[in-house]
C-alpha positions in Angstrom: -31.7 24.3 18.1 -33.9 21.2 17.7 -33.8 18.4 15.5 -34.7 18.6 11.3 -37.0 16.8 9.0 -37.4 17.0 5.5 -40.6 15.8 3.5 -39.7 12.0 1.8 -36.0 12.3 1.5 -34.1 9.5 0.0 -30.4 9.4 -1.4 -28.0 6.4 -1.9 -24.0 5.8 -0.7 -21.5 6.5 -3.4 -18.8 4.6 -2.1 -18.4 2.1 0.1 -19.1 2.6 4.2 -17.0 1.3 6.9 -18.1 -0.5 10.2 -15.0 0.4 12.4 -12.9 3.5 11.9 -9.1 2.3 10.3 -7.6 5.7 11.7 -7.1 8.0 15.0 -9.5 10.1 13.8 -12.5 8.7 13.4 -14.9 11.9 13.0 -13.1 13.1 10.1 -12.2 10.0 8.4 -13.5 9.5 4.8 -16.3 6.8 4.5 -16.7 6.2 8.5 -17.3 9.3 10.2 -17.9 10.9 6.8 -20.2 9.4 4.2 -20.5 10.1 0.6 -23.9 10.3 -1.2 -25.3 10.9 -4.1 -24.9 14.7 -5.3 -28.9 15.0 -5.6 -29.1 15.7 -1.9 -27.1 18.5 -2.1 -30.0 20.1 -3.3 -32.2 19.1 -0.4 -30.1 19.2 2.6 -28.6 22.3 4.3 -25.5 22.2 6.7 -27.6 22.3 9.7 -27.3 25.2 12.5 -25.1 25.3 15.5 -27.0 22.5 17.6 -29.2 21.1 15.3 -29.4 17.8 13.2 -30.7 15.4 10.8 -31.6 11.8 11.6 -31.2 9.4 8.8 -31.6 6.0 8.6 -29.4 3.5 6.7 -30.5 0.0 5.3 -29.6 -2.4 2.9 -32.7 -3.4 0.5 -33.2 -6.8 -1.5 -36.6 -6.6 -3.2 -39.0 -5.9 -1.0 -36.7 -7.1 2.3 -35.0 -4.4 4.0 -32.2 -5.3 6.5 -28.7 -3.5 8.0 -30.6 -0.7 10.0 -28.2 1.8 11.6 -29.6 5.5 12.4 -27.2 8.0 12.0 -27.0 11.6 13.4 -26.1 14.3 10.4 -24.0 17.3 12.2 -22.6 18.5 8.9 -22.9 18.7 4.9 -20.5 19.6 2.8 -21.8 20.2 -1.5 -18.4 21.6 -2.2 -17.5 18.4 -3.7 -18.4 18.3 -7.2 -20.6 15.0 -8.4 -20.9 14.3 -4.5 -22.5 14.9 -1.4 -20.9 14.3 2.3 -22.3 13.8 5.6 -20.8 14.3 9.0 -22.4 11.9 11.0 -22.3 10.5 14.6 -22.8 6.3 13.8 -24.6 4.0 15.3 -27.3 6.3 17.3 -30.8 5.0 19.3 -29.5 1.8 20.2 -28.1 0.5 16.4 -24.7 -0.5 15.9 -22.1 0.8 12.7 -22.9 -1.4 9.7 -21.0 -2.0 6.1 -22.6 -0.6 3.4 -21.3 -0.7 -0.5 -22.4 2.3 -3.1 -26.1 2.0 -4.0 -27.5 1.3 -0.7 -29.8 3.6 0.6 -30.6 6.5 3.1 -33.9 8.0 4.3 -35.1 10.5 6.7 -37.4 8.5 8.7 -39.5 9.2 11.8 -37.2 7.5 15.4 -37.9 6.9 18.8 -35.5 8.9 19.0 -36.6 11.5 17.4 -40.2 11.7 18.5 -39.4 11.6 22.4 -38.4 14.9 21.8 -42.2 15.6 22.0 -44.4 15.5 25.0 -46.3 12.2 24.6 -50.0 10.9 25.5 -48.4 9.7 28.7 -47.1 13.2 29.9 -49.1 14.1 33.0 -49.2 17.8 31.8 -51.7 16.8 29.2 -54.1 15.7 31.9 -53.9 18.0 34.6 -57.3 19.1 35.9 -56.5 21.4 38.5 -57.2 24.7 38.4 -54.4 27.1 37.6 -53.2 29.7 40.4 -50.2 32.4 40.8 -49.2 35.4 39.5 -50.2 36.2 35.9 -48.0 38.0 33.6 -47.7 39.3 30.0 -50.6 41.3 29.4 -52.3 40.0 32.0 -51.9 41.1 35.7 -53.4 39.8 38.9 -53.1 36.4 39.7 -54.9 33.3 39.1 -57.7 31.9 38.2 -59.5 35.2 38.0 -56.4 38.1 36.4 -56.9 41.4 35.1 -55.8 43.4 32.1 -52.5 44.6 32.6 -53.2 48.0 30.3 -56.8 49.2 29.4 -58.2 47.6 26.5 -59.9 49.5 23.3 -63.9 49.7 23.3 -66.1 49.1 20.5 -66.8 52.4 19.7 -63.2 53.2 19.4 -62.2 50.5 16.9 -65.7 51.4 14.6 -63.7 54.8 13.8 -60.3 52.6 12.6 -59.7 51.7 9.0 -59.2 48.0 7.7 -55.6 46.9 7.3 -55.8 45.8 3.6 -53.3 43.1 3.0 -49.5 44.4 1.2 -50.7 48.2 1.9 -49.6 50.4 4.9 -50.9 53.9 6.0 -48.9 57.4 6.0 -49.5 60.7 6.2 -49.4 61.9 2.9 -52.8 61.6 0.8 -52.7 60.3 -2.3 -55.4 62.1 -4.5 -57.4 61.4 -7.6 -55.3 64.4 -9.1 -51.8 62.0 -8.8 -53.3 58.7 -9.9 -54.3 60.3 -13.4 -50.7 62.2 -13.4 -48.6 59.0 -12.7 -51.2 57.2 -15.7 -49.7 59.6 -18.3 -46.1 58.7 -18.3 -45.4 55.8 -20.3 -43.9 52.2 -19.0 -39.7 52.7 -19.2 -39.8 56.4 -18.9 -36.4 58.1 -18.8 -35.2 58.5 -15.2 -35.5 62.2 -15.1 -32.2 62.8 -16.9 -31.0 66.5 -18.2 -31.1 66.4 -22.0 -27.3 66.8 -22.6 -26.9 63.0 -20.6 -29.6 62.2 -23.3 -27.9 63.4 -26.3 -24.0 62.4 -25.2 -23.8 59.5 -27.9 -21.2 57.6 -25.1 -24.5 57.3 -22.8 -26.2 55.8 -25.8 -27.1 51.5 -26.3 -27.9 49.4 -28.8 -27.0 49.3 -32.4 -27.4 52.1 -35.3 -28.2 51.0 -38.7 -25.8 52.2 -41.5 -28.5 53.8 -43.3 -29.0 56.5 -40.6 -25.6 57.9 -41.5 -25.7 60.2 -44.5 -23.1 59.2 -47.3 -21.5 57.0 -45.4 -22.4 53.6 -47.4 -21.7 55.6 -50.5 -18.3 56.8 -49.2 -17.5 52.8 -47.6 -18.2 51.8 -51.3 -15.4 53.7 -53.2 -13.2 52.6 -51.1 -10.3 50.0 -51.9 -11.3 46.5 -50.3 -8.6 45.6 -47.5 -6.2 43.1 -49.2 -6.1 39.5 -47.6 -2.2 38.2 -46.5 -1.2 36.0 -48.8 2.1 33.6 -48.6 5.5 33.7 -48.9 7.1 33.9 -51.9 3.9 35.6 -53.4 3.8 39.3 -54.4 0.4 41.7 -54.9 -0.1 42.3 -59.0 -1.5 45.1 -61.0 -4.9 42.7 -61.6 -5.2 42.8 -57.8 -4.3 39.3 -57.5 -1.5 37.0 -55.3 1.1 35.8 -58.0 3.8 33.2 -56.7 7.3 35.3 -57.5 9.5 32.7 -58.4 6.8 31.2 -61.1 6.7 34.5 -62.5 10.7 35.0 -62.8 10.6 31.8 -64.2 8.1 31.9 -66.6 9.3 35.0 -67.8 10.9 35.6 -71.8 14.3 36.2 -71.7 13.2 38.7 -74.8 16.8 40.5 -75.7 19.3 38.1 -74.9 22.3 38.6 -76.5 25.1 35.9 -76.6 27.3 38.4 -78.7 29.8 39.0 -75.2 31.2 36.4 -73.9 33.5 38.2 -71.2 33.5 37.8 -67.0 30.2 38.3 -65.4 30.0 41.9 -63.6 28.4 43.3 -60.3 27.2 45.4 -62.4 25.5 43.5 -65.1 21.7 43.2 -65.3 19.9 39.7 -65.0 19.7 39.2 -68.9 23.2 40.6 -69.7 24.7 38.2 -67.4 22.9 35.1 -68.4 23.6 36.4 -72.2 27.7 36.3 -71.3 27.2 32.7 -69.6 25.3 31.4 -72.7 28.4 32.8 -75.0 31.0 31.2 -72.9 29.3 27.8 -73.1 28.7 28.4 -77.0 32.5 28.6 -77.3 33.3 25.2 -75.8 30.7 23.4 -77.2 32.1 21.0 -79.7 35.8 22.0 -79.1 38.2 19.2 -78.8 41.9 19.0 -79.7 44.1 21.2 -78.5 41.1 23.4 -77.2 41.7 22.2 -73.6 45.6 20.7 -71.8 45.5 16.8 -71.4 45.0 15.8 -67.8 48.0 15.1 -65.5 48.0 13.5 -62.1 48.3 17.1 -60.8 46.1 19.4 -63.1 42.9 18.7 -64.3 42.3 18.6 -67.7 41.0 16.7 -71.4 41.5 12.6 -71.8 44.7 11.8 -73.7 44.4 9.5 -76.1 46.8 6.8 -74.5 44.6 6.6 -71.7 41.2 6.8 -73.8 43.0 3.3 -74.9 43.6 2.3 -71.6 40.0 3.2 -70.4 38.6 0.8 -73.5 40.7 -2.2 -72.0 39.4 -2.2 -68.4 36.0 -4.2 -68.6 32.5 -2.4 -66.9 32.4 -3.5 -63.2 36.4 -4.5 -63.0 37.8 -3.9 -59.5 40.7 -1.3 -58.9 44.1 -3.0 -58.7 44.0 -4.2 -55.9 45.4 -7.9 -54.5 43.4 -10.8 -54.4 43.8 -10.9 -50.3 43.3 -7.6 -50.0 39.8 -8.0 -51.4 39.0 -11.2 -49.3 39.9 -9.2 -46.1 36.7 -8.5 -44.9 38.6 -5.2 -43.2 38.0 -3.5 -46.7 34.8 -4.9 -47.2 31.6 -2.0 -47.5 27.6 -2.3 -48.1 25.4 -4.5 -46.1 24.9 -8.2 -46.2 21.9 -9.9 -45.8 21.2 -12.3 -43.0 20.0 -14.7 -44.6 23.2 -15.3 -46.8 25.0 -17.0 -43.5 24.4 -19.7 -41.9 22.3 -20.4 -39.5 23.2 -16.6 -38.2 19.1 -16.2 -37.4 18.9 -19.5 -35.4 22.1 -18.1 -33.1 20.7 -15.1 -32.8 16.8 -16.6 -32.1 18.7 -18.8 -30.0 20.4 -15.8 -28.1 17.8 -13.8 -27.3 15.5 -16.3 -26.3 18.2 -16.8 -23.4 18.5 -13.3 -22.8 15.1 -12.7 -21.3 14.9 -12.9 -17.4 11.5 -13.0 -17.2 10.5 -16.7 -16.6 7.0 -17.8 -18.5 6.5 -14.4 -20.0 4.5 -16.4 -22.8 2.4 -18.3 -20.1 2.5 -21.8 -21.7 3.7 -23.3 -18.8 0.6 -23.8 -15.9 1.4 -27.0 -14.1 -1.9 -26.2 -11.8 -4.2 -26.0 -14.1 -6.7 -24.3 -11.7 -8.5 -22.4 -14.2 -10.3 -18.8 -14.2 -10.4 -17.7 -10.1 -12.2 -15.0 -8.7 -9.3 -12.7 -7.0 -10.7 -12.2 -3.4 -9.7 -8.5 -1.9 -6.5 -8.6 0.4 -5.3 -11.9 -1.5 -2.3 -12.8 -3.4 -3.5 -15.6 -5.9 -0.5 -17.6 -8.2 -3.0 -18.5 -11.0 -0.3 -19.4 -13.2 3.2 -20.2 -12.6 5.8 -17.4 -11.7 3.3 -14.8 -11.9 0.7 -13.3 -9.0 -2.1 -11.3 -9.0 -3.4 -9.0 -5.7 -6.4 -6.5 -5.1 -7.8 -4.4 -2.5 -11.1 -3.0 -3.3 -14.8 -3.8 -4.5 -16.1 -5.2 -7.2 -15.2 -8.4 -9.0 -12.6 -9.4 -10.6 -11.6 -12.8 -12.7 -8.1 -13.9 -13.7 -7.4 -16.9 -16.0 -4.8 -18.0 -18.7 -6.6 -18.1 -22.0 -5.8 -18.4 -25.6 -3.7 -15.6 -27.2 -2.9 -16.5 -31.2 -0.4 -14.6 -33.2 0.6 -12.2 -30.8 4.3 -11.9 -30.7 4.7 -15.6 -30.9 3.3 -16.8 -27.7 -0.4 -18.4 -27.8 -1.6 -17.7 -23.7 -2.1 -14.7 -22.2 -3.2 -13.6 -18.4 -6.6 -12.3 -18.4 -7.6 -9.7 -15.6 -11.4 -9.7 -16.3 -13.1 -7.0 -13.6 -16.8 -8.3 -14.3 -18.0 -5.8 -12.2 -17.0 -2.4 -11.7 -14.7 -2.1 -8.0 -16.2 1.6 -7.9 -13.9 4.5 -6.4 -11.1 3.5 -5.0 -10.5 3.6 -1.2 -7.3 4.5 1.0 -4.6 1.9 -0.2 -6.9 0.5 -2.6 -4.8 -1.2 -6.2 -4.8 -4.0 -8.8 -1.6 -5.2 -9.8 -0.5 -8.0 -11.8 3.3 -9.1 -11.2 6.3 -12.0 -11.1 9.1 -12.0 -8.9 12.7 -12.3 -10.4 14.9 -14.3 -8.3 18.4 -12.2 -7.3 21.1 -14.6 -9.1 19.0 -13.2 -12.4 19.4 -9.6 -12.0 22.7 -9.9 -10.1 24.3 -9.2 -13.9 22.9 -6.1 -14.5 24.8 -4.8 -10.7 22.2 -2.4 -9.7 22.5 -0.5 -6.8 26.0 0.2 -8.0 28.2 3.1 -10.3 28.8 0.0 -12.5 24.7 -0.3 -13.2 23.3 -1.5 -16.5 20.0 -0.5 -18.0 17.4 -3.0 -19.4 14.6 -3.0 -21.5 11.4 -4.4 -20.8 8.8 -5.7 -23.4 4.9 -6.3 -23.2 1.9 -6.6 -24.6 -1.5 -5.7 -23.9 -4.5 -6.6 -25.7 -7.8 -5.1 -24.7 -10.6 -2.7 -25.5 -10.4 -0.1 -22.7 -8.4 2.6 -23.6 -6.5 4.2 -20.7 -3.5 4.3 -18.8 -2.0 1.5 -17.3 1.6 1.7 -15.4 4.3 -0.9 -16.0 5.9 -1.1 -12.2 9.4 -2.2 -11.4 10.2 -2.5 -7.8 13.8 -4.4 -5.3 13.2 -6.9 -2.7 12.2 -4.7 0.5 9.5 -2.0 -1.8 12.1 0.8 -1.2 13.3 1.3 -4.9 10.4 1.6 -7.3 10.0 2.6 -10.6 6.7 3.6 -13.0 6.1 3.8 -16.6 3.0 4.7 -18.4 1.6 2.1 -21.3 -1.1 4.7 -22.6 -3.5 2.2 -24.6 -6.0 3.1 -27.6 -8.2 0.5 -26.8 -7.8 -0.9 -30.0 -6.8 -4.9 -29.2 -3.3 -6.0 -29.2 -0.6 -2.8 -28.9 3.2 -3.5 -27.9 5.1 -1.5 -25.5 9.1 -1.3 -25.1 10.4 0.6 -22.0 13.9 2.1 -21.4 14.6 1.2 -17.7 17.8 3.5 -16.4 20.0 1.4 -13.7 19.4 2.6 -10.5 22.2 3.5 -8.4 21.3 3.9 -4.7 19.2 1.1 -2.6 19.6 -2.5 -1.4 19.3 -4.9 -4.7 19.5 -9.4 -3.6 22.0 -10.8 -6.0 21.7 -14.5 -4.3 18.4 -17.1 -5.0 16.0 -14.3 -2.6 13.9 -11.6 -4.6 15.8 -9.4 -7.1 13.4 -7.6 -8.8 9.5 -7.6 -9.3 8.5 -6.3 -12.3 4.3 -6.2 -12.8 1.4 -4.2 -14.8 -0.8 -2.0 -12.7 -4.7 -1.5 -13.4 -5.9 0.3 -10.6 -3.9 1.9 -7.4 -4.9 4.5 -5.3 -2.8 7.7 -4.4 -0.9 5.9 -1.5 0.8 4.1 -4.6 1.0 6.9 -7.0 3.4 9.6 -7.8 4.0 12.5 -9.9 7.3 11.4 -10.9 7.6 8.8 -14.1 10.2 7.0 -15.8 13.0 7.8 -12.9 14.2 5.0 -10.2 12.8 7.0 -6.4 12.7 6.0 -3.2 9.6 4.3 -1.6 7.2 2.0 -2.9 4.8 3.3 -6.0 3.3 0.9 -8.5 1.5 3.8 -10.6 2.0 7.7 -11.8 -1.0 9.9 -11.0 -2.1 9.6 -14.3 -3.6 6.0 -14.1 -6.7 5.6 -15.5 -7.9 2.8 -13.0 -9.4 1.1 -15.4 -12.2 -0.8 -13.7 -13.2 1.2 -11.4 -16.2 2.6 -13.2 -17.5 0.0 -15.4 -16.5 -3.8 -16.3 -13.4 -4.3 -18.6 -11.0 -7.2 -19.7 -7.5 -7.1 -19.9 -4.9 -9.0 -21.4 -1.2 -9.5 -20.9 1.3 -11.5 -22.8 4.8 -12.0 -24.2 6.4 -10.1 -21.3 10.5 -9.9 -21.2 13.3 -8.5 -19.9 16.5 -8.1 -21.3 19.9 -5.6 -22.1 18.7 -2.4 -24.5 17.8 -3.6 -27.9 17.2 -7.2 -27.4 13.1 -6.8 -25.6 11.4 -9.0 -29.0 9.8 -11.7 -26.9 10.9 -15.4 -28.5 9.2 -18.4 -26.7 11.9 -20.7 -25.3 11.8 -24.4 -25.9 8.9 -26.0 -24.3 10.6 -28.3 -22.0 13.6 -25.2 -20.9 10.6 -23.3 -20.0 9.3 -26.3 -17.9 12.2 -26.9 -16.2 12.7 -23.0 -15.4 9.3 -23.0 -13.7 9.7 -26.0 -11.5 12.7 -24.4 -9.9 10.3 -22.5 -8.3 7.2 -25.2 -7.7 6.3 -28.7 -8.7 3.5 -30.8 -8.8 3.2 -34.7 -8.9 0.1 -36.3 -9.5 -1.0 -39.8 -9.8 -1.3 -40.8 -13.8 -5.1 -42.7 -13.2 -2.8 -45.9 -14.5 -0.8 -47.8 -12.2 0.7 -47.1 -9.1 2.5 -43.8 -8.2 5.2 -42.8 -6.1 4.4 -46.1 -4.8 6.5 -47.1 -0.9 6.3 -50.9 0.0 8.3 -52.9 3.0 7.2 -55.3 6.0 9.1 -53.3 9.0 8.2 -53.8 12.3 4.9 -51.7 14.0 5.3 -48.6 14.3 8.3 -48.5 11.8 8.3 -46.5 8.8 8.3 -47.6 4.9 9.7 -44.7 2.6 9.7 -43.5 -0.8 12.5 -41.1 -2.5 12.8 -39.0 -5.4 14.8 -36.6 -7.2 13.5 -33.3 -8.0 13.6 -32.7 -12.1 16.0 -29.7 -11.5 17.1 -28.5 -8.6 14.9 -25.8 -6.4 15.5 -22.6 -5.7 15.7 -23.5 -1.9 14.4 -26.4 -0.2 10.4 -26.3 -0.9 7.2 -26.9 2.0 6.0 -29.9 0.8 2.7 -29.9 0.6 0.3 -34.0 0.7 -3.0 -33.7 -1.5 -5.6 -36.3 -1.9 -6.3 -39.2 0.0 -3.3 -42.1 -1.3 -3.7 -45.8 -1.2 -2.4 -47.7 1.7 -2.1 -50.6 3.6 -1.2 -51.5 7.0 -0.1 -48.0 7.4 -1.0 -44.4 8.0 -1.1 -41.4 5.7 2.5 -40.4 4.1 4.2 -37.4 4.6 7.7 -35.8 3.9 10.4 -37.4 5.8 13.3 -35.7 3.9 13.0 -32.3 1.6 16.3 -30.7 0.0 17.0 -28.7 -2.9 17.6 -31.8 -4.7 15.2 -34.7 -3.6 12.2 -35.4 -1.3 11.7 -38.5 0.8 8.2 -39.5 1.9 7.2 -42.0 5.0 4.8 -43.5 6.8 4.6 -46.0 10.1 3.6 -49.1 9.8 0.3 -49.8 11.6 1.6 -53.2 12.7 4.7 -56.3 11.6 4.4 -57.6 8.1 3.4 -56.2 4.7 2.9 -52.7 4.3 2.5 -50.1 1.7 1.4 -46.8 -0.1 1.2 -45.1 -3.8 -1.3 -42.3 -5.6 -3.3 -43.5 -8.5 -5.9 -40.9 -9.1 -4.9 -37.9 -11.1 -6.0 -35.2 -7.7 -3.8 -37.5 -5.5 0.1 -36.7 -5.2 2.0 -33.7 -3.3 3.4 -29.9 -4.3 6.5 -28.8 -3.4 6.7 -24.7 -3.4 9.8 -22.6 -3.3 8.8 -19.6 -5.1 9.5 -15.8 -4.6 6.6 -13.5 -4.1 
């Protein structure tokens, strides 16, 4: 079959389009050899025949300037998508080339070369042929050409004047249909019964509609005599004469114990009624009220009994409050001590503890007060890992765009920063392998304690905080050195501002866990991942790498929204309350990892002076504030001041110290320092 049109068809991508295929398959694979559109052309396009096809032409428009042409050929669509339509296409037909396109460019059925060669053209020598036609005829012709015959006789005049006119939606028969019928079929009324037998017609189970009550002698009458049905009422209630619900035990106890007689007052029997047994319980009381003397025995330390009256004078000598006879050291032994005492009653107790836990959390710069960088809010580039604050990483795959940055965080769980993952526009539906994570890296001699990977595992706890207004899902993700232990936790958000979230993390007992100065653990919050990174299990340790459960909300993805993360901490069960460290701890925590020396924009700076020989070097060394994780790169910014000598670089780099050189251009004086604040060196020896 030939090629389709359609009149003014136009539709726009849903999701982004590929310009090379990222699989084996590249006819079937999702946004290259199948394209997603918007579900209004399923209404216009059918899945074309066996051998036939659309051809639809994709471009990118900016105002009035339309660019990006490919021409595609449609062999398939498929509406069984819901909110979607999707194309089989061959790409890059007529001569264009496979193009990227992102959701919202568009599509139209427009007239091609391609298409319109199909057709014989102005050019086409049949169109102009003059000569005259000769050969056999055929059809209904016979003879041969130019001068054929009728094949069969043809009918005269005079025998079509004797035919009747076809009238358009009638057809002719045999049987006549008289003057005598038409007033027949005129008498019986629009709906008439389908010729059934009266008994079908009287058989009330054949019957539809509704019959009003009123139809049916006596039977209102009889419905109104009649008891009304008695609504359930609750327990503990009973139905009373007045035709009312009475609660039962009210009732007993409201009643008037009218002839009660306190005349017996013998043992209660089985079989005495409810007011003869109260009656006998009222007359024993009766005869002990008052009674003293010898009514009762005196008490003895083995019978129970009446005070004596050498006691009653004992009783009177002990003062209220006095404690039992015990020693004075046995009531200083805190052993026999009971109650509760307040925390604040000993002694710097709460700055210990404060103290305690704030050493207790692993994770380095959970508050994020420390940013030695200071590189401000960065646009997060798809495919790219980007340190934006110290310890902690952000990474994307996908459209859209999205903004991270440390920003002011007051009052929340005594921090004052917090990472902000702003998506300022939306990254649309999420491709194969497609995620947004925000994470740090633990280095292994910091989880080593916990032993994981072993029998002898501990469990931890991990604290955060999120503060934003898009309620969802989010996952917190947990995951060793190599991705091959990983384990999720949904942080199901109102999307009411700040909310805090604890999570029990079990030890796991199986994989490969660093305990030495490599990757222990990473430990992140994920906004968006796409099902290569999901699974259905939560809250358990599994094998493989996942950074979300299949209920993530992928926040993001449809609209803009801000996020916020702070006070983030790791710690043994029970001790997850983030409490900022010391400001200069937390410093010297971070630059185990990185550094950064800058000149001050006063004076001279890591400043290298000598008069060696050409070609020889002048140095500069310096300690590192605290010693590295390993020895860093080393890394020169900024043009530095010199004289008679080249650029410096490192000469030396350890854990502990850096040396910088450079050669002397020629004998005699020669130098170099930094004194511009964007002048200096970084030394990096983080984890990722």
């Amino acid at each position: 079959m030939p090629q389709l049109y359609l009149n003014n068809f136009t539709t726009q991508f849903i999701a982004s389009v590929k310009s090379a295929p990222a699989s084996a398959n590249p006819a079937g694979e999702l946004d290259y050899g199948v394209l997603r559109v918007s579900d209004g052309a399923a209404g216009t396009l059918i899945n074309p025949p066996a051998g036939s096809w659309y051809v639809l032409t994709a471009f990118k428009r900016a105002g009035t300037l339309e660019s990006d042409y490919e021409i595609l050929r449609v062999t398939g669509v498929d509406n069984s998508v819901v909110g979607e339509c999707r194309l089989t296409v061959l790409r890059g037909q007529e001569g264009t080339a496979p193009k990227a396109y992102v959701a919202g460019d568009l599509v139209e059925l427009r007239l091609t070369a391609g298409g319109i060669s199909q057709y014989a053209q102005t050019t086409d020598p049949r169109m102009s042929d003059s000569r005259t036609p000769t050969g056999a005829a055929g059809g209904v012709l016979s003879g041969s050409y130019p001068n054929p015959g009728f094949a069969q006789p043809m009918a005269t005049v005079a025998q079509m004047e004797g035919r009747v006119e076809k009238v358009a939606g009638k057809g002719l028969s045999a049987n006549d249909y008289t003057n005598a019928d038409v007033a027949k079929l005129a008498g019986v009324a629009e709906q008439a019964t389908k010729n059934a037998p009266d008994s079908q017609l009287r058989d009330r189970s054949t019957h539809t509609g509704m019959q009003a009550i009123s139809t049916v002698t006596d039977l209102q009458a009889s419905l109104d005599v009649k008891e009304p049905v008695i609504a359930a009422g609750a327990g503990g209630q009973y139905w009373r004469g007045d035709k009312t619900w009475r609660d039962f035990g009210a009732d007993v106890r409201a009643s008037v114990l009218t002839g009660l007689s306190t005349a017996a007052a013998t043992v209660i029997a089985a079989a005495d009624s409810v007011l003869v047994a109260l009656g006998k319980l009222q007359g024993q009381i009766s005869a002990h009220i008052g009674a003293g003397g010898g009514a009762h025995a005196v008490a003895s330390t083995g019978a129970a009994g009446f005070l004596s009256a050498d006691d009653k004078t004992k009783l009177d000598g002990v003062g209220y409050g006095a404690t039992a006879n015990a020693a004075d050291a046995q009531l200083r032994d805190r052993a026999t001590h009971t109650g509760t005492q307040a925390i604040a009653t000993i002694a710097g107790l709460q700055t210990a503890l404060d103290n305690a836990a704030t050493s207790a959390n692993e994770i380095i710069n959970g508050g994020f007060e420390i940013d030695q960088f200071a590189i401000g809010a960065q646009t997060l580039a798809s495919g790219t890992y980007l340190r934006f604050i110290d310890r902690f990483t952000a990474f994307r795959t996908g459209g859209g765009t999205v903004v991270v940055s440390v920003v002011e965080q007051n009052g929340v769980e005594g921090t004052g920063k917090a990472a902000q993952i702003a998506i300022t526009a939306a990254t649309g539906a999420l491709g194969n392998g497609d995620l947004l994570v925000f994470e740090t890296a633990l280095e292994g001699y910091s989880t080593a304690r916990y032993r994981w990977g072993t029998a002898q595992g501990r469990p931890i706890e991990i604290g955060i905080t999120l503060d934003t207004a898009a309620a969802g899902t989010y996952f917190l993700s947990l995951r060793n050195y190599d991705f091959t232990q990983s384990f999720v936790f949904p942080l199901v958000h109102t999307g009411s501002g700040v909310e805090r979230f604890t999570v029990s993390v079990p030890a796991p007992t199986s994989g490969t866990w660093n305990s030495t100065n490599g990757t222990g653990l990473r430990v992140g919050v994920t906004i968006q991942a796409a099902a290569t990174y999901r699974t259905a299990t939560t809250g358990a340790w599994l094998s493989g790498n996942f950074l979300a459960g299949n209920a993530i909300s992928n926040i993001g993805s449809a609209s803009p929204a801000t996020v916020r993360v702070t006070a983030m901490c790791m710690s043994a069960p029970g001790r997850s309350r983030y409490v900022p460290r010391p400001h200069a701890q937390e410093l010297a925590l971070c630059q185990r990892y990185r550094n950064q020396f800058m000149g001050s924009g006063a004076g001279a700076a890591f400043p290298a002076r000598g008069a060696p020989g050409g070609g020889s070097a002048i140095y500069f060394s310096m300690p590192w504030p605290v010693e590295m994780r390993a020895a860093p790169s080393v890394s020169m910014v900024g043009a530095w001041v010199t004289g008679n000598c080249g650029q410096p670089a490192p000469s030396s780099v350890s854990k502990s110290h850096v040396t910088l050189f450079a050669n002397a251009v020629a004998a005699g004086d020669a130098y170099f320092f930094s004194t511009a604040t964007n002048v200096g060196f970084v030394a990096d020896a983080d984890i990722y």
